[in-house]
N, CA, C and O atoms as CSV, one atom per row, in Angstrom:
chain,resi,resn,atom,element,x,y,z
A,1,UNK,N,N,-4.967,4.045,31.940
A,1,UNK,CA,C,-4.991,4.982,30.832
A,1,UNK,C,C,-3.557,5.368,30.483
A,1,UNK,O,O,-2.782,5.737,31.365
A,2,UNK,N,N,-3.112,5.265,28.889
A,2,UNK,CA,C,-2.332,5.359,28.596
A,2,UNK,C,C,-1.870,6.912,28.525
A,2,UNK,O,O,-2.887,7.479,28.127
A,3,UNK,N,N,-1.060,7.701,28.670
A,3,UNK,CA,C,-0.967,9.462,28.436
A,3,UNK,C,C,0.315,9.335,27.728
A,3,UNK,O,O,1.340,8.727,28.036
A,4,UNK,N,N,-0.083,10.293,26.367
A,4,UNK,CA,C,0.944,10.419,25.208
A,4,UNK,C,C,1.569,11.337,25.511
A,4,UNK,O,O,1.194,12.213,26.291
A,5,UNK,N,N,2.758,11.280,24.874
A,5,UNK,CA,C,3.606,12.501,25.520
A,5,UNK,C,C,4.065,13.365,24.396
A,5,UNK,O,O,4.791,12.912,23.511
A,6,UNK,N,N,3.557,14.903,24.418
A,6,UNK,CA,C,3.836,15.709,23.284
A,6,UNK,C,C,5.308,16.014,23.107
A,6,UNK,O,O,6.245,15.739,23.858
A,7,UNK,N,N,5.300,16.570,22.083
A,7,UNK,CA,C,6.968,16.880,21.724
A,7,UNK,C,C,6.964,18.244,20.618
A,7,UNK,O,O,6.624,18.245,19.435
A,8,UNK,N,N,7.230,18.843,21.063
A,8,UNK,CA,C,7.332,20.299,20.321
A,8,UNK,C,C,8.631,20.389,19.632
A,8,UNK,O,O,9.726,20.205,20.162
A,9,UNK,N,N,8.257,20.892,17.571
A,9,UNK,CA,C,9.516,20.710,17.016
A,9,UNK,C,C,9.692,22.000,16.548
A,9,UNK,O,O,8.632,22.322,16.010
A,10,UNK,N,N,10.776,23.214,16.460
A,10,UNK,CA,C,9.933,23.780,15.837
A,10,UNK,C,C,10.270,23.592,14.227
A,10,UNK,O,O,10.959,22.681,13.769
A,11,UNK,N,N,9.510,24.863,13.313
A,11,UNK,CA,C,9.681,24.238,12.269
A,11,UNK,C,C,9.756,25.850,11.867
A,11,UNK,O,O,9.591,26.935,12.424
A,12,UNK,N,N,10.180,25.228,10.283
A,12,UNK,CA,C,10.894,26.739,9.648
A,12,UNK,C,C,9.518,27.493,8.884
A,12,UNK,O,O,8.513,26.800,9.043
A,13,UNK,N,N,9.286,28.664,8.152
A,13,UNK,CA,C,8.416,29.016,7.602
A,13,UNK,C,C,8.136,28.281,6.332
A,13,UNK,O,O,6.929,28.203,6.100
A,14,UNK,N,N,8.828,27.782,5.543
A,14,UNK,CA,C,8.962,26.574,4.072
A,14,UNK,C,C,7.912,25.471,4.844
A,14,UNK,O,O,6.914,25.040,4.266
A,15,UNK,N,N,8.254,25.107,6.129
A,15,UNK,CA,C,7.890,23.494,6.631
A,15,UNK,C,C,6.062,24.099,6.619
A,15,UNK,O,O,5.121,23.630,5.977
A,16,UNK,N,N,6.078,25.246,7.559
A,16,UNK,CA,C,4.808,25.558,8.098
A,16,UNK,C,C,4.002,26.254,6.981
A,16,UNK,O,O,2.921,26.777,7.251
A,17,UNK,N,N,4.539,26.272,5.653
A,17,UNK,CA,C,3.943,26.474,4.210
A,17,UNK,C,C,3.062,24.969,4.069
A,17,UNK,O,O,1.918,24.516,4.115
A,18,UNK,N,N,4.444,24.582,3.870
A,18,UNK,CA,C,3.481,23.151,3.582
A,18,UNK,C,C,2.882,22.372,3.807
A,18,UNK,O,O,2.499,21.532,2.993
A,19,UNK,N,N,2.585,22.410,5.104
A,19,UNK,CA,C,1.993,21.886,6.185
A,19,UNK,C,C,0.148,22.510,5.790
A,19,UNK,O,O,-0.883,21.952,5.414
A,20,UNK,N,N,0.473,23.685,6.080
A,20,UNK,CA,C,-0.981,24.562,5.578
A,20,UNK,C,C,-1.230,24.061,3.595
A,20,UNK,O,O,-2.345,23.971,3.082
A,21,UNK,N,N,-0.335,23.895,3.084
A,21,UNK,CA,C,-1.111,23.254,1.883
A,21,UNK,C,C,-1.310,21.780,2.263
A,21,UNK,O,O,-2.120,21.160,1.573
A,22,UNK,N,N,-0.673,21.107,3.290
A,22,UNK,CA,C,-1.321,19.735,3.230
A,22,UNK,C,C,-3.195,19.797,3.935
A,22,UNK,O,O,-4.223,19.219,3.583
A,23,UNK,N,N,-2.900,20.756,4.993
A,23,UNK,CA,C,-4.193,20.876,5.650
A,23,UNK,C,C,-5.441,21.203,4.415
A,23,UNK,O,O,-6.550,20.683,4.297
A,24,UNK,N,N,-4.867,22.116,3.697
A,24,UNK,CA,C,-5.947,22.774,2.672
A,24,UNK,C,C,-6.236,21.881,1.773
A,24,UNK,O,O,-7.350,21.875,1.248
A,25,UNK,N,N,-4.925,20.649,1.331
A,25,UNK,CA,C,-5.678,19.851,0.087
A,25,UNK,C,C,-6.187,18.503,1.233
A,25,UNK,O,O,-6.371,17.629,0.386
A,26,UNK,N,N,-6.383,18.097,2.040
A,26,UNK,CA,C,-7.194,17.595,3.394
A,26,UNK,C,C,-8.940,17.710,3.141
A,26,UNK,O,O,-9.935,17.041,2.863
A,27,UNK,N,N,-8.409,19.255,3.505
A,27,UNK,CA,C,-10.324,19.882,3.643
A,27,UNK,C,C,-10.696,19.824,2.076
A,27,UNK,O,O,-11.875,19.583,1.816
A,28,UNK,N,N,-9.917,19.996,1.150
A,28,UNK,CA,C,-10.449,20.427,-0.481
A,28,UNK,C,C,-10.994,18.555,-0.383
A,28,UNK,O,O,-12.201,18.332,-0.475
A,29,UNK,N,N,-10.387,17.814,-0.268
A,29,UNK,CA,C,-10.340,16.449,-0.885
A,29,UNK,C,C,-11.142,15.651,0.196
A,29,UNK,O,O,-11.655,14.621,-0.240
A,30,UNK,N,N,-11.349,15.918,1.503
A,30,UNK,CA,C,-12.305,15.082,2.441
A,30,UNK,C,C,-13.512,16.200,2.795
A,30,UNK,O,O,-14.473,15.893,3.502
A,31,UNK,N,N,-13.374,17.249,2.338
A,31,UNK,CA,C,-14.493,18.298,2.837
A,31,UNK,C,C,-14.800,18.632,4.246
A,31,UNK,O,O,-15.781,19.182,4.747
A,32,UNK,N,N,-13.684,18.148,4.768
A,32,UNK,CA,C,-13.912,18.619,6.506
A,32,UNK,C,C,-12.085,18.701,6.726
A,32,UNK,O,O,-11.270,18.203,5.950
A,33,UNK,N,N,-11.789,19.413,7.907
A,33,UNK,CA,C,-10.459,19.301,8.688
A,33,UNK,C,C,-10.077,18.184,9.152
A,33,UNK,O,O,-10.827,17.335,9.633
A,34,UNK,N,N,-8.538,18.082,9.011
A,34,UNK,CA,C,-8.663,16.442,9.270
A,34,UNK,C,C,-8.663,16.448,10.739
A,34,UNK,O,O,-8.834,17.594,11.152
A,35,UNK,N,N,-8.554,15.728,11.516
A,35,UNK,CA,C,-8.652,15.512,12.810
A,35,UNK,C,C,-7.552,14.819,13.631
A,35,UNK,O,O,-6.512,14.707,12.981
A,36,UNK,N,N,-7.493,14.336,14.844
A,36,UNK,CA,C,-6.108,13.874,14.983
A,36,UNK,C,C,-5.438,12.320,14.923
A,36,UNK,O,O,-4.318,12.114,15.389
A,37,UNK,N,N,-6.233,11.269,14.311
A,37,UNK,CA,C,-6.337,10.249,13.946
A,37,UNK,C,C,-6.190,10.140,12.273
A,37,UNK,O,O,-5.986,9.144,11.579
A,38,UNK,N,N,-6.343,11.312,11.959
A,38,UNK,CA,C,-6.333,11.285,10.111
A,38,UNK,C,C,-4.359,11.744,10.240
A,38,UNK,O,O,-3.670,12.240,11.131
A,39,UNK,N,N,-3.963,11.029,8.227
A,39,UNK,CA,C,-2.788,11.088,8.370
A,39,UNK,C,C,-2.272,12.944,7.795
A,39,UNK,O,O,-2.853,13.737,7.054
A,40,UNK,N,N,-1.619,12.993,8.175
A,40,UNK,CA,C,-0.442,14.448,7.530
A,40,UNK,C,C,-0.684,14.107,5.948
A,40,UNK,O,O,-1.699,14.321,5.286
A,41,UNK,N,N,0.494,13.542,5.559
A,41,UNK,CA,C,0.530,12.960,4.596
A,41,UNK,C,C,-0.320,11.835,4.051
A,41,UNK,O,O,-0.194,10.649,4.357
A,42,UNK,N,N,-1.264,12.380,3.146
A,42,UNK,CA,C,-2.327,11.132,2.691
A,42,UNK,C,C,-2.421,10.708,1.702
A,42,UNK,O,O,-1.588,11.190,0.935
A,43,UNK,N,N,-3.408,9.593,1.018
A,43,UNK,CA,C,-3.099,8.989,-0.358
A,43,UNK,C,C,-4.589,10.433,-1.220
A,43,UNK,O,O,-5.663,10.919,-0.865
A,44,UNK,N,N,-3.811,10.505,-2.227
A,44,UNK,CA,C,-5.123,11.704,-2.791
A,44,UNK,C,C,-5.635,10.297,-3.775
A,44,UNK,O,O,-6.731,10.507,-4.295
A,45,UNK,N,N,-5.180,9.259,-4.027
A,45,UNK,CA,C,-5.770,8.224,-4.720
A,45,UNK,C,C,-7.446,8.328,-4.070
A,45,UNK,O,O,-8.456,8.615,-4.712
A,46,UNK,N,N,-7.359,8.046,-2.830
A,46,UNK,CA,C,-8.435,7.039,-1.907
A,46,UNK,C,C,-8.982,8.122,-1.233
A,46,UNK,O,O,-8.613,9.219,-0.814
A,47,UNK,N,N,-10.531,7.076,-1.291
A,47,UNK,CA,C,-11.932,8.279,-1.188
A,47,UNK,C,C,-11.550,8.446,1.168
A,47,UNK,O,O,-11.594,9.401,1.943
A,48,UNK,N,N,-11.331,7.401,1.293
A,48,UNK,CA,C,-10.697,7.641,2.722
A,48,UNK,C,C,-9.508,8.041,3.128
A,48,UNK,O,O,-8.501,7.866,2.442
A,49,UNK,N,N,-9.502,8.570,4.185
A,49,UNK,CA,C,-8.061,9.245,4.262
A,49,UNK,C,C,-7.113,7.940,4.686
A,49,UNK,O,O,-7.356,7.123,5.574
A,50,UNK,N,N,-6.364,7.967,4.105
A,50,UNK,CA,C,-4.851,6.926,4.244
A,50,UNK,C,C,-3.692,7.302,3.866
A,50,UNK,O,O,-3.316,7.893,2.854
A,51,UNK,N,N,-3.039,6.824,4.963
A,51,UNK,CA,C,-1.431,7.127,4.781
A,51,UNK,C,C,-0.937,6.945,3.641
A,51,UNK,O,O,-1.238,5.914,3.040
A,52,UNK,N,N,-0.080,7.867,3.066
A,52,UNK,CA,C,0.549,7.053,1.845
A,52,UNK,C,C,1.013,6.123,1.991
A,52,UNK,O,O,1.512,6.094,3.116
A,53,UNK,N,N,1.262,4.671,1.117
A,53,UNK,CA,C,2.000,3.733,1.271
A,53,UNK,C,C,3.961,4.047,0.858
A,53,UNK,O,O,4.470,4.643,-0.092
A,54,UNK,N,N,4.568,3.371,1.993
A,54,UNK,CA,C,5.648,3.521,1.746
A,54,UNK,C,C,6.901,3.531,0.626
A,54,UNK,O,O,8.029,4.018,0.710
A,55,UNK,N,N,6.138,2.678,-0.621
A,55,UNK,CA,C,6.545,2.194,-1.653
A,55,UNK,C,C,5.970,3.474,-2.885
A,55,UNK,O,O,6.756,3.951,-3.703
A,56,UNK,N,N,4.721,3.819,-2.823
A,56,UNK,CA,C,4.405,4.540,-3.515
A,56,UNK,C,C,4.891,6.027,-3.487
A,56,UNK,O,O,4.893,6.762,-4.474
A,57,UNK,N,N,5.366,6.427,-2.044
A,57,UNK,CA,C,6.611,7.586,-1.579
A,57,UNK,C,C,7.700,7.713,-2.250
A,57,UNK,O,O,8.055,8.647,-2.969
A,58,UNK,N,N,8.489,6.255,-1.867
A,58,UNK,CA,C,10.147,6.277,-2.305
A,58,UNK,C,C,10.166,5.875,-3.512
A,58,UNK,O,O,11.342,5.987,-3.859
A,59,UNK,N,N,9.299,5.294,-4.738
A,59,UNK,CA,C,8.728,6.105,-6.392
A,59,UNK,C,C,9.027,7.097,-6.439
A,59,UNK,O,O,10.017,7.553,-7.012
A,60,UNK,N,N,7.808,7.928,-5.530
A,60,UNK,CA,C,7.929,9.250,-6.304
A,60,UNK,C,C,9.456,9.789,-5.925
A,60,UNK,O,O,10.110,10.203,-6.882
A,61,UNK,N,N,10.099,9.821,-4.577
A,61,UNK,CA,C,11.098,10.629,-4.914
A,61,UNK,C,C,12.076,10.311,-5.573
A,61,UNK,O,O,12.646,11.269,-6.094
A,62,UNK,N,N,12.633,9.042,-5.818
A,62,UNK,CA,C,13.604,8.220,-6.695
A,62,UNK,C,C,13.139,9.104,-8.353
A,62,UNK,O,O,13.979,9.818,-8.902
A,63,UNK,N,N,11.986,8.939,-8.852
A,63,UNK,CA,C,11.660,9.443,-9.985
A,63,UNK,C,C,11.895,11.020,-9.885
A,63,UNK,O,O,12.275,11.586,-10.910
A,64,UNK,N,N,11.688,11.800,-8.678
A,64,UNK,CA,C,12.277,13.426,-8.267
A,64,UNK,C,C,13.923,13.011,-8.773
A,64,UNK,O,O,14.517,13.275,-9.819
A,65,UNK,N,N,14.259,12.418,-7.812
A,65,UNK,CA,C,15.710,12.436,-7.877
A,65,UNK,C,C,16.679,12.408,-9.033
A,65,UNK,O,O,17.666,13.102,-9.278
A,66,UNK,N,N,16.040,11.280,-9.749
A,66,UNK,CA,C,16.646,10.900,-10.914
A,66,UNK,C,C,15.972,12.504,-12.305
A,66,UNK,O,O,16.651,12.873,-13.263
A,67,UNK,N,N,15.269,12.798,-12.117
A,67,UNK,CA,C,14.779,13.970,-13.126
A,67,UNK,C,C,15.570,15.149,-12.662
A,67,UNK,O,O,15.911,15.989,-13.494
A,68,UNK,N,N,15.965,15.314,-11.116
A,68,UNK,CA,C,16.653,16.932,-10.854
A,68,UNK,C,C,18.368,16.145,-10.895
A,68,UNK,O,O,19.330,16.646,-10.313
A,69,UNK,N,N,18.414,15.175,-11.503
A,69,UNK,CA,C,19.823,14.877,-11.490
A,69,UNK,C,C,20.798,14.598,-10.543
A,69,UNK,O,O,22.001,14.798,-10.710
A,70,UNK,N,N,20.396,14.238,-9.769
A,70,UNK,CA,C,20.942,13.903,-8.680
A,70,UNK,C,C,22.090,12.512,-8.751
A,70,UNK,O,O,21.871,11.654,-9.606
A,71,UNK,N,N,23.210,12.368,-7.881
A,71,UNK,CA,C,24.049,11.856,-8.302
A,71,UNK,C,C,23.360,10.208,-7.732
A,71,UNK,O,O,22.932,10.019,-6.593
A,72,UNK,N,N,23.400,9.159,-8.838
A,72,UNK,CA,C,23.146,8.098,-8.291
A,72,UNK,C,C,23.605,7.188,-6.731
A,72,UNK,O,O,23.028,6.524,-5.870
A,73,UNK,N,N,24.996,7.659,-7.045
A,73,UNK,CA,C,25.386,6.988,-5.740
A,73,UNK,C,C,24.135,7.373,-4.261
A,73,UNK,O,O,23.913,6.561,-3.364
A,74,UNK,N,N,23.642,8.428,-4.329
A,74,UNK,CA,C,22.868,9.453,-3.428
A,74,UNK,C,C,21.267,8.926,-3.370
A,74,UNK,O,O,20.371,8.958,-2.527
A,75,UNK,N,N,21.442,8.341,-4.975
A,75,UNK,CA,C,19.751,7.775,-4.778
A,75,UNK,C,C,19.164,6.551,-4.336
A,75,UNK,O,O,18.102,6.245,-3.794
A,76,UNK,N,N,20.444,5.787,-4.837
A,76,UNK,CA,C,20.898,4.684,-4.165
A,76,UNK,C,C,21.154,4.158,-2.527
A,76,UNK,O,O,20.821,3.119,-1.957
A,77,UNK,N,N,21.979,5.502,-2.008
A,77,UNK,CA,C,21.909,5.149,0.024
A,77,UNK,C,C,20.309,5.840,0.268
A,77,UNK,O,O,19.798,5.954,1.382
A,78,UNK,N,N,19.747,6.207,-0.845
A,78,UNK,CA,C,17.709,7.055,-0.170
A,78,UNK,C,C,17.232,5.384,-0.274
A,78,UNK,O,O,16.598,4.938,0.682
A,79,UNK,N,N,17.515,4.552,-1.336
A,79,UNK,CA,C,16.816,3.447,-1.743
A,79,UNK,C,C,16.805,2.670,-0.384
A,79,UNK,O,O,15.802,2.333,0.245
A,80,UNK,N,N,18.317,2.417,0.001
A,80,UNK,CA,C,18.463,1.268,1.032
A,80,UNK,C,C,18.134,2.117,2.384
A,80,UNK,O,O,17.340,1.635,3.191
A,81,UNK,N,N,18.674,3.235,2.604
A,81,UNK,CA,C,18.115,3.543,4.399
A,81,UNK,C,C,17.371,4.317,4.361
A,81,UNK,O,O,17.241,4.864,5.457
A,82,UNK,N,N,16.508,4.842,3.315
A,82,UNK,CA,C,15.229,5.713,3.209
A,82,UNK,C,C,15.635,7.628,3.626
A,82,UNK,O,O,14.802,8.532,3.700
A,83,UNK,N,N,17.109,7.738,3.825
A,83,UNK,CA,C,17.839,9.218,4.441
A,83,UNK,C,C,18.088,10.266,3.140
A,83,UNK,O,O,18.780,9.906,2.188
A,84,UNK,N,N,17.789,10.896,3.165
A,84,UNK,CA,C,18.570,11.901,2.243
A,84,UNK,C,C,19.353,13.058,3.446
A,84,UNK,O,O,18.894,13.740,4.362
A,85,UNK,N,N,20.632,12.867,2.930
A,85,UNK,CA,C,21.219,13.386,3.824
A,85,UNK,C,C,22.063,15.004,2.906
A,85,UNK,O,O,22.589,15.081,1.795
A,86,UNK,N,N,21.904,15.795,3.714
A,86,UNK,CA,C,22.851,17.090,3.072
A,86,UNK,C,C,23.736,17.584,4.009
A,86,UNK,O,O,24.061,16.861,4.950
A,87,UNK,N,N,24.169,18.680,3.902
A,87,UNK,CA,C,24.894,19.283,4.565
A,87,UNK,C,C,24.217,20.115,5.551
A,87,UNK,O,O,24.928,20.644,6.404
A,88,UNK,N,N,22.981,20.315,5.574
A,88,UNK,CA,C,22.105,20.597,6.301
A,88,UNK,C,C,21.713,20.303,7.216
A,88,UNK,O,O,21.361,21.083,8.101
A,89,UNK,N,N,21.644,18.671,7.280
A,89,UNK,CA,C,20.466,17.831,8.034
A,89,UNK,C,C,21.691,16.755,8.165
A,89,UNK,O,O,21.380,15.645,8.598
A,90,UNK,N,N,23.153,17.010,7.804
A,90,UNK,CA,C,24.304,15.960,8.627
A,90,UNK,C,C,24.600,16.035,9.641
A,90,UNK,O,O,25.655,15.523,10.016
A,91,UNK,N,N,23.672,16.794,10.594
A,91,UNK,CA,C,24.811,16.993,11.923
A,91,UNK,C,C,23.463,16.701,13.299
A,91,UNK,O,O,23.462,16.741,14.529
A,92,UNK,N,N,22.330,16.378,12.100
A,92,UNK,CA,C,20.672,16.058,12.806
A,92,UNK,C,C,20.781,14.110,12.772
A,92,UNK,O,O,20.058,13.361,13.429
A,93,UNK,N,N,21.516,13.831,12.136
A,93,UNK,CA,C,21.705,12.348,11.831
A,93,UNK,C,C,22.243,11.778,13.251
A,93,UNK,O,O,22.866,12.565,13.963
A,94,UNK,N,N,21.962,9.998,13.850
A,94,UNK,CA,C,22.293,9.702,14.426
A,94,UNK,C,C,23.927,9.047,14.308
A,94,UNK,O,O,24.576,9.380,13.317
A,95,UNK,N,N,24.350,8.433,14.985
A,95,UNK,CA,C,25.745,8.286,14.110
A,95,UNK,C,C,25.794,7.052,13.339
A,95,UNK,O,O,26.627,6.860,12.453
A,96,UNK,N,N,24.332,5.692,13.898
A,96,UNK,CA,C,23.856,4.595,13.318
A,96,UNK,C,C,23.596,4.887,12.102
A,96,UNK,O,O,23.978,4.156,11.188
A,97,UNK,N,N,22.913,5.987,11.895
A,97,UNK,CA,C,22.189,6.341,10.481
A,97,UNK,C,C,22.756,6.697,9.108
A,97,UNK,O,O,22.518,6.456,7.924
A,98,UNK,N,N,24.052,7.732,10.220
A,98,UNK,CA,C,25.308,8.008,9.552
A,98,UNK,C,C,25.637,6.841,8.919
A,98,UNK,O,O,25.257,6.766,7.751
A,99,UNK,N,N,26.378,5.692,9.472
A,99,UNK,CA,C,27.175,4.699,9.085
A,99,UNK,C,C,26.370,4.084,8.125
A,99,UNK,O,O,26.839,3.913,6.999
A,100,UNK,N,N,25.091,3.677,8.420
A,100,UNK,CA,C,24.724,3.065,7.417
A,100,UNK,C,C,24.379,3.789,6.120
A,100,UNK,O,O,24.206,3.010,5.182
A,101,UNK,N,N,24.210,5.316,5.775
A,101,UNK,CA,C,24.093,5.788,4.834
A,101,UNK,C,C,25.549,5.618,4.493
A,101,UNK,O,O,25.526,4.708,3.665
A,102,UNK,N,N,26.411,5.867,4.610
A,102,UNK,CA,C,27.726,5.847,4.201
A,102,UNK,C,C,27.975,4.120,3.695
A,102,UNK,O,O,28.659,3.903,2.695
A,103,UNK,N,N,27.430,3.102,4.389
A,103,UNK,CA,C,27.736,1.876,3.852
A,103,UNK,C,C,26.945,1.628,2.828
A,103,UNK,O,O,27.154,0.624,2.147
A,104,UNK,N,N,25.907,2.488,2.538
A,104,UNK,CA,C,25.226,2.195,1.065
A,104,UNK,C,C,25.776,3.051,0.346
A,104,UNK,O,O,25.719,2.915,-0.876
A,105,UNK,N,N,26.091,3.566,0.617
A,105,UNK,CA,C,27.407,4.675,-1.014
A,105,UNK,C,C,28.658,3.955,-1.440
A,105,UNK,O,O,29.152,3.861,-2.564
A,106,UNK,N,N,29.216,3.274,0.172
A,106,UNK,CA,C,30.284,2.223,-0.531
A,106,UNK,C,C,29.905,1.025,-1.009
A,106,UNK,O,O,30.897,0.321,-1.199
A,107,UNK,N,N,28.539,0.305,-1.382
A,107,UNK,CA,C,27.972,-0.926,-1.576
A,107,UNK,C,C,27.327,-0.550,-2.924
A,107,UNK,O,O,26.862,-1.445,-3.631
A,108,UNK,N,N,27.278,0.824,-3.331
A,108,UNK,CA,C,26.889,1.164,-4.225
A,108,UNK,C,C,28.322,1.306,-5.063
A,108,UNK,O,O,28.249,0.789,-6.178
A,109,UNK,N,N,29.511,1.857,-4.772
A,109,UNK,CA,C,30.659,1.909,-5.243
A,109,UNK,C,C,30.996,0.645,-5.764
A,109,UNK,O,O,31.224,0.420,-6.953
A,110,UNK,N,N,31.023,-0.240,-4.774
A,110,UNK,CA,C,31.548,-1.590,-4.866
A,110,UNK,C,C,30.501,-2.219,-6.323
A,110,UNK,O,O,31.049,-2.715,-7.307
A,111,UNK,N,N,29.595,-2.137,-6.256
A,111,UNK,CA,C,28.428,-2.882,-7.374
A,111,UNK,C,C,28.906,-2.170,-8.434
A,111,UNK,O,O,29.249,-2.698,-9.493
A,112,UNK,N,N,28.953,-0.900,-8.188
A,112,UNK,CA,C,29.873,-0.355,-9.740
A,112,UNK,C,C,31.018,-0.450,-9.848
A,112,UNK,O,O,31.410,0.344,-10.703
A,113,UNK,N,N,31.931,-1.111,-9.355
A,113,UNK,CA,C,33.353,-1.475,-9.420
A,113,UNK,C,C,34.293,0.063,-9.305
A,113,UNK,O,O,35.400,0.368,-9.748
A,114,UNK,N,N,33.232,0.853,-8.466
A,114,UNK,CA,C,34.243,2.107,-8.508
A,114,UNK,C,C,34.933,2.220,-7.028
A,114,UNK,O,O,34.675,1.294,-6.259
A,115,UNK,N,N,35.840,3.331,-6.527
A,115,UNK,CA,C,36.111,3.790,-5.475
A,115,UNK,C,C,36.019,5.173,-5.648
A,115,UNK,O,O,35.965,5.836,-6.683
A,116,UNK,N,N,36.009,5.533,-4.371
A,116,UNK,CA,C,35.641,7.117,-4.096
A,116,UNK,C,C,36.596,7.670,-3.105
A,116,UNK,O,O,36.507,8.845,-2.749
């Protein structure tokens, strides 16, 4: 028998907002609580609960991004290493993750013939 090993994160009052609206549109949209095999994040497309697909995610936020104006170079390193990184959540980054977000801002520079 395999034994999973929990991991306690904590989380801020914003996170544990939304968390309780994911639970609530869960029960509104499957009519029961989800359970611990159902996903967090689900498709509201599909009459079963399913993960969102990964592609149909990084849409929507690319289409967020680009509408709140966000600087391309920025939407561009979300495209290739999937990170949105701030000043917030730079010091939560690994230093792999680091580098490679940083090598898609300069690969993004480079394709636009700019420097930074």
């Amino acid at each position: 028998m395999k034994l999973r090993r929990r991991k306690t994160v904590p989380i801020d009052a914003d996170l544990a907002d939304a968390l309780r609206g994911q639970r609530e549109a869960f029960v509104e949209k499957f009519g029961r609580e989800p359970g611990p095999e159902d996903p967090l994040f689900f498709d509201p497309d599909c009459d079963t609960p399913r993960p969102l697909h990964h592609d149909k995610v990084q849409g929507e936020m690319v289409e967020a991004m680009v509408a709140a104006g966000i600087d391309p170079r920025l939407i561009y390193a979300f495209r290739r290493t999937g990170l949105l990184v701030s000043e917030e959540n730079l010091d939560r980054l690994s230093s792999r993750d680091l580098r490679e977000w940083r090598a898609a801002i300069e690969e993004y520079d480079r394709l636009q013939g700019k420097s930074h």
